[in-house]
N, C-alpha and C positions, 0 to 999 in steps of 0.2 A: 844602887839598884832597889835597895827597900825601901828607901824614900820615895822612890819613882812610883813603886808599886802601889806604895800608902796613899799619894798626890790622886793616883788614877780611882781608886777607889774610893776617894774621899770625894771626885768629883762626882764619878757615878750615882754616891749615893744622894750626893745633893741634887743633879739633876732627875732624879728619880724622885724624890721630896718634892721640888717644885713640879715634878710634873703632875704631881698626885695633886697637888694644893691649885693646879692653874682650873677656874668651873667649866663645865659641859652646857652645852645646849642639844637637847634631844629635842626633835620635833616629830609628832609621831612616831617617837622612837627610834626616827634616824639621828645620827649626831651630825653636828650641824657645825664646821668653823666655820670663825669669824671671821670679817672683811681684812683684820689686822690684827697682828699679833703681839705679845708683850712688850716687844720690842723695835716695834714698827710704827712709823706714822700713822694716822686715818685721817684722808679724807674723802669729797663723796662729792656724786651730784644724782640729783634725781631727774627721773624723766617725763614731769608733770609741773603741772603748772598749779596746784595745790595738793599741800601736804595736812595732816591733821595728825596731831601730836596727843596722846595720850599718856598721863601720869600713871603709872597702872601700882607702883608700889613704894614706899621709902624706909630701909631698914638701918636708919641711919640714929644718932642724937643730934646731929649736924640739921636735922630735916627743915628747921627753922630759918637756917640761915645759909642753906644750899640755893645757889640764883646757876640755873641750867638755861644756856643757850647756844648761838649759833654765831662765825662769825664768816663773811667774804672776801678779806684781807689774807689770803693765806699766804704764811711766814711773817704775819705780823699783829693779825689778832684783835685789832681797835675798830672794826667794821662790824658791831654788834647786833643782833638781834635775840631776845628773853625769850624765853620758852615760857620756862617754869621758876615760880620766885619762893620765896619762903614761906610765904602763905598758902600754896596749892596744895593741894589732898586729894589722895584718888579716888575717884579716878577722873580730876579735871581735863578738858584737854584744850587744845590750843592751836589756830589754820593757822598756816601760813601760806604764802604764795610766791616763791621762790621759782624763775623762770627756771624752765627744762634746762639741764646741762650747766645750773650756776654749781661750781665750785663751793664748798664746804667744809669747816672743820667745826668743831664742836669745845667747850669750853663750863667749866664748872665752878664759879665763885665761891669757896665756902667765905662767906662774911661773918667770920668770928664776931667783929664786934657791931655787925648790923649796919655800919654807915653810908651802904651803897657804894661804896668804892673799893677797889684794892688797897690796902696800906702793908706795914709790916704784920702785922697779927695776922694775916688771915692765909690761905692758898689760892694759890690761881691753876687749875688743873685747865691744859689744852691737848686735843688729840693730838695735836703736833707737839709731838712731845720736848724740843727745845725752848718754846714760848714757857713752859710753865715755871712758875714761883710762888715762892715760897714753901716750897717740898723737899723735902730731903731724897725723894727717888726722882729728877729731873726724867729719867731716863724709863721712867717707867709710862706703860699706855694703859691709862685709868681709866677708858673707854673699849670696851668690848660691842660690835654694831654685829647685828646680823641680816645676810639679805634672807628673808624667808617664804618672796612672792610664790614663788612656784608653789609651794603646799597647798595656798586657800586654807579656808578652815580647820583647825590643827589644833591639837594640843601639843603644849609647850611645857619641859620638863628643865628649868633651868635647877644645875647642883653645884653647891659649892660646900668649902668647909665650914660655912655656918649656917645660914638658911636656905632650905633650898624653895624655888620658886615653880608653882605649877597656875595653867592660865588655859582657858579656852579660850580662843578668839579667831579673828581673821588679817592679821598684820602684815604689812609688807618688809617692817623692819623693825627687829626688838632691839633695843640697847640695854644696856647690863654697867652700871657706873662704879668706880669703887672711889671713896672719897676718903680713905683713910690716910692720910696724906704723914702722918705724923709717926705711924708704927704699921704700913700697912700689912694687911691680912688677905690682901689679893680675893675676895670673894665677889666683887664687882656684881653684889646685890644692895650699895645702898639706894640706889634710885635704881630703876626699872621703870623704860621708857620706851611706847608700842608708837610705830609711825604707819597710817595708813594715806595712800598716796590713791588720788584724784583728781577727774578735770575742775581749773575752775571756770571753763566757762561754758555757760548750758547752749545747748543747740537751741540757737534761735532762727526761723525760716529769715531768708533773704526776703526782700519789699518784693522781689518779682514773682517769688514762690506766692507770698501771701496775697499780691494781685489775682493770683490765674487760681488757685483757691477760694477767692472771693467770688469770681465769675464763675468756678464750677458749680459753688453754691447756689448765686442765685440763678444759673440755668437750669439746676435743680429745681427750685422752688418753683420756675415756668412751667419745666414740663410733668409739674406736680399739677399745676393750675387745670394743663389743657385737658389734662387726664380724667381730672372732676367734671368737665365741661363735657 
């Protein structure tokens, strides 16, 4: 019976520890979950036909050789497209043009030793949290995404237990990355990434609109003529 009792409190107090250590997102001071949680998949699609991708922060040592992107292959991962490479600094950004409703998971290369590929040295973090390797937390989702369209304009109060992150802007969707792969600290502020979603393609009149247009115009300029006359 006092094992039992020890067991139940020992869990308590660790579920009460992680809950304290999992960050917040306030967004004008509302709190804000995520699309997915610690221990849940993420994936996503969006409903535009371009996206624009902002680096907004990297509180990482990793930041050199952190390669952030996207893949379409979901449950498999080798359908890539690059975001953000080792070289970007905020607050670069990046369009893309991903049709309405395509399917997405998201993915994070730490390239320990720079050679553009996965090998053994390095981590593969995927929102689909069975893809990833070489981590010691398989099970863990290193990708915190939030939908934050409805606010518009906002400020953004991300906390965790090591820096916390504050931001004015207009985003549809913050991501929050933790790339600690080796001892992690769950603060899913190394990379901090703003997605603001757009048409891409601009209203241009149809040929028949810009005919009957054309002739408004110069029946315009006629009965400008007769007028002078």
């Amino acid at each position: 019976m006092k094992k039992t009792a020890l067991a139940i409190a020992t869990l308590t107090i660790l579920l009460c520890s992680n809950a304290m250590a999992v960050p917040t997102l306030r967004v004008d001071g509302i709190f804000t979950n995520p699309m997915a949680h610690a221990v849940q998949d993420l994936t996503f699609s969006f409903g535009s036909g371009q996206q624009t991708w902002t680096l907004l922060a990297e509180y990482t040592n990793w930041n050199d050789v952190n390669n952030f992107g996207l893949y379409t292959d979901l449950g498999i991962g080798n359908v890539q497209t690059g975001i953000f490479g080792g070289t970007a600094s905020p607050v670069s950004s990046v369009t893309t043009n991903f049709a309405a409703g395509t399917p997405l998971g998201m993915y994070l290369l730490n390239d320990i030793n720079n050679n553009g590929v996965y090998d053994g040295t390095d981590s593969y973090l995927f929102s689909q949290r069975s893809l990833t390797r070489g981590s010691w937390a398989y099970e863990h989702q290193w990708f915190q995404m939030y939908n934050v369209a409805s606010f518009g304009e906002s400020d953004y109060y991300f906390n965790t237990t090591t820096e916390d992150f504050r931001y004015h802007g207009d985003f549809d969707y913050l991501i929050f990355i933790d790339d600690d792969h080796t001892s992690a600290n769950w603060d899913h502020n190394d990379m901090i990434v703003g997605v603001t979603l757009s048409s891409s393609v601009p209203s241009v009149p149809e040929p028949a609109t810009l005919l009957l247009f054309g002739a408004g115009l110069a029946g315009f300029g006629v009965a400008r003529r007769r007028k002078r006359q």
